[in-house]
N, C-alpha and C positions, 0 to 999 in steps of 0.2 A: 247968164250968171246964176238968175235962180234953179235955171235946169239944172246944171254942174253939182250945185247945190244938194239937190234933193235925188241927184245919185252917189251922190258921196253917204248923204244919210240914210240912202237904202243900200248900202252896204256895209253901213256898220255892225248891223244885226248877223249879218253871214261872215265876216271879219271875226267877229266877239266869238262864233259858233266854231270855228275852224282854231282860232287860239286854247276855246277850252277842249276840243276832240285832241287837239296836238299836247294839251299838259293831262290829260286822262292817258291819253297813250303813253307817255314819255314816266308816269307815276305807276303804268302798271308794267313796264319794262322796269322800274328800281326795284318790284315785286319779285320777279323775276331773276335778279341778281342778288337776293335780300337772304340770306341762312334760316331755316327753318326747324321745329324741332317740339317734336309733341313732349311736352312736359310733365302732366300730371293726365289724372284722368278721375272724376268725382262722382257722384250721385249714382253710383251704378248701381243697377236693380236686375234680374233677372228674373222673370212673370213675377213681379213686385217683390220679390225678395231682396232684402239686402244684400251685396257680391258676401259678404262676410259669412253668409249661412255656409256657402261652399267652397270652403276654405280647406276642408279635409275630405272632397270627396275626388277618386282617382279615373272615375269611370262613371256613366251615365246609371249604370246599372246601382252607383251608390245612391242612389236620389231615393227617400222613401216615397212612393204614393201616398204615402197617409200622413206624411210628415207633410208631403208639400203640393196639396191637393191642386193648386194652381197650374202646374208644371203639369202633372196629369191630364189636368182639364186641355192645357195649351196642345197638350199631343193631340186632343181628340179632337179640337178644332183648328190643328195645322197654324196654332198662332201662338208665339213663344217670344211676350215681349223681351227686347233686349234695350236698355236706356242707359245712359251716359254724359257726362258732360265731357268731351274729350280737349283740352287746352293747350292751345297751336302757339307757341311763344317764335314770334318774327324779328328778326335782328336786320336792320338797313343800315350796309357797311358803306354805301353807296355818298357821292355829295347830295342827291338830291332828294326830296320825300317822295316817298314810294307811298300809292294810296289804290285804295279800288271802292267802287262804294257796295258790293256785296259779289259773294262769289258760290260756286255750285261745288261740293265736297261729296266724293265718295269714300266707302271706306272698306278694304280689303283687306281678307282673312286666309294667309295662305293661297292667295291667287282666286278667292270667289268671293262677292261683294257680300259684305256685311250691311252698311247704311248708303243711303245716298241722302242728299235734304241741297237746302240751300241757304246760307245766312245772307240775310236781307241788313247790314248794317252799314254805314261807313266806317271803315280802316285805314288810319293816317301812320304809317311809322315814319317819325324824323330822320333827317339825312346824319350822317357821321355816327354810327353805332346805336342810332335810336332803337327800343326795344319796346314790343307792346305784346299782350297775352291776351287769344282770342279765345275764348271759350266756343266752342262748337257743340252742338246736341244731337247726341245721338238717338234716335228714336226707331228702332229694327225690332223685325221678323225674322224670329232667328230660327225656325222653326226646318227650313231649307237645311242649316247646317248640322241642324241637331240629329237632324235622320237618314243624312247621305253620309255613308260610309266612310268616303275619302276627306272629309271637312270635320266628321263629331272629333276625333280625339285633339283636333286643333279648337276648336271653339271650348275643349275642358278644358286643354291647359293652358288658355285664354283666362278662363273664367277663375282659374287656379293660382294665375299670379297674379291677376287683378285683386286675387281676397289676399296678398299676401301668400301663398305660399312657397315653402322653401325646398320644397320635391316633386319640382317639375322642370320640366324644358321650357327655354326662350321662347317666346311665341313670337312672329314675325306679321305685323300689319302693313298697310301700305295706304296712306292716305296723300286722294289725288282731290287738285282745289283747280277748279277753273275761273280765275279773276273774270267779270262782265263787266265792258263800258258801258254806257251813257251817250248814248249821240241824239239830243234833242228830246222826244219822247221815244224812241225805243236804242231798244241792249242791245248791245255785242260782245258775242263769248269772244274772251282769249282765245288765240288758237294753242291747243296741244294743253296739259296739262301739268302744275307742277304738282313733283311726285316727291314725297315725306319718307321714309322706308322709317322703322320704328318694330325696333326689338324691344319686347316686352316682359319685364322680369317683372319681382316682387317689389323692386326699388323703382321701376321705372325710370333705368340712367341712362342705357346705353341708345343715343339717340345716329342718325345720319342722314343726308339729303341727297336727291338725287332731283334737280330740277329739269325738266325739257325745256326743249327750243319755244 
């Protein structure tokens, strides 16, 4: 009887283990079926300028050196901060909560990565249209896109309807988030990644989702 016992209670701890892996996984599959949709976009700086400074410029060649000695400097040391707080609004249409407790985001400009990072938080959206707003931080080397060819005149008028402007082209980003369980003490990524698409105007409205498996 006592043996019986005392394998019943050494298996409640690997029981408890396999119910919580089975409700992380089951909350990051609600993720998964959940509508997505970059909403805003704040704090944005450009080698510490505020987006607002470039608000009328059409072409790299408008940038004065002398106006904006930072920008200059950033060419010469191949490092051209780009920062942002970029805000993931998630809607869970699903009956159950959709949760992860932090995931790995990239962020693409015309098909060549802009940021990568990872936010370390817990994310709970409620079951039946619950709705939460992640703020994400951007913190890039934009430096890459500023002086390859095929990428500068996409990163202006990025930067063009980020400040507001009303004469330029959509810009098309693409933000990928990889949910990570929790199984005991170590992660496991999702597999595949879900994928955001995000036209970017002066309004910042025109949103769409394109999830993977």
């Amino acid at each position: 009887m006592r043996s019986t016992i005392k394998v019943a209670l050494l298996t409640i701890p690997v029981l408890l283990s396999q119910c919580g892996i089975n409700r992380q996984v089951q909350q990051a599959k609600g993720l998964s079926k959940s509508q997505y949709a970059v909403r805003s976009a704040d704090s944005i700086t450009v080698a510490g300028y505020d987006i607002q400074e470039f608000k009328d410029i059409r072409q790299l060649d408008d940038i004065n050196p002398l106006k904006y000695p930072r920008i200059a400097a950033g060419l010469l040391r191949k490092d051209i901060s780009f920062r942002a707080n970029v805000n993931l609004e998630i809607v869970n249409p699903t009956n159950d909560v959709a949760a992860i407790n932090q995931f790995e985001y990239r962020l693409l400009l015309a098909g060549n990565e802009l940021a990568a990072g990872v936010v370390q938080q817990r994310i709970e959206v409620p079951a039946g249209g619950g709705k939460v707003l992640v703020p994400i931080p951007v913190n890039a080397n934009a430096y890459g896109l500023v002086t390859n060819a095929a990428t500068r005149n996409a990163f202006v008028n990025l930067i063009r309807n980020l400040a507001g402007s009303s004469q330029t082209e959509p810009s098309r980003i693409t933000l990928k988030i990889k949910p990570t369980l929790m199984l005991g003490n170590k992660s496991v990524k999702y597999p595949g990644y879900i994928n955001i698409d995000k036209e970017v105007t002066r309004d910042l409205l025109l949103t769409s989702r394109k999830p993977n498996p």
